[in-house]
N, C-alpha and C positions, 0 to 999 in steps of 0.2 A: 518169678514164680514163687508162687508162696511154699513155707513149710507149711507139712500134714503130721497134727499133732493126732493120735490117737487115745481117745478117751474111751470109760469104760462107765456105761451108765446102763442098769438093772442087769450087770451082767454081761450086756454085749458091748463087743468092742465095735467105736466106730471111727473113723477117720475125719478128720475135721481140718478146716486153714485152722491157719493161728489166728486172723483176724476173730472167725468164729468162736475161737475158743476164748480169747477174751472178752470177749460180748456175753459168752456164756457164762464165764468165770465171773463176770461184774454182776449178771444177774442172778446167781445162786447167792454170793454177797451179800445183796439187797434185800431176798427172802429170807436169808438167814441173819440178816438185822430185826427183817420186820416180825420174825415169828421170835426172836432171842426175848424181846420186852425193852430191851436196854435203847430208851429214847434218845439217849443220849451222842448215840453213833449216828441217829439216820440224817439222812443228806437231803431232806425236804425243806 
C-alpha cells in the first residue's frame, strides 16, 4: 500500500500516493527551471 502524502495547491488540500507526488514534485522543478532563465540547470 502506498503512503497518502497530502498537498495543498490554490488552497485546497488534497491527498495524493507518493508516487504522485513525486511525478508532481519533478514536474513543478522543471517549470520552475524553465520559467527561472538559468539554462544552465535544464536537463534537455
Amino acid at each position: 500500500m502506498q503512503r497518502i502524502i497530502q498537498i495543498n495547491i490554490a488552497g485546497s488540500i488534497l491527498p495524493i500516493e507518493e508516487d504522485a507526488y513525486i511525478i508532481l514534485k519533478e514536474y513543478i522543478t522543471s517549470l520552475q527551471r524553465q520559467f527561472s532563465g538559468d539554462d544552465s540547470k535544464r536537463n534537455n
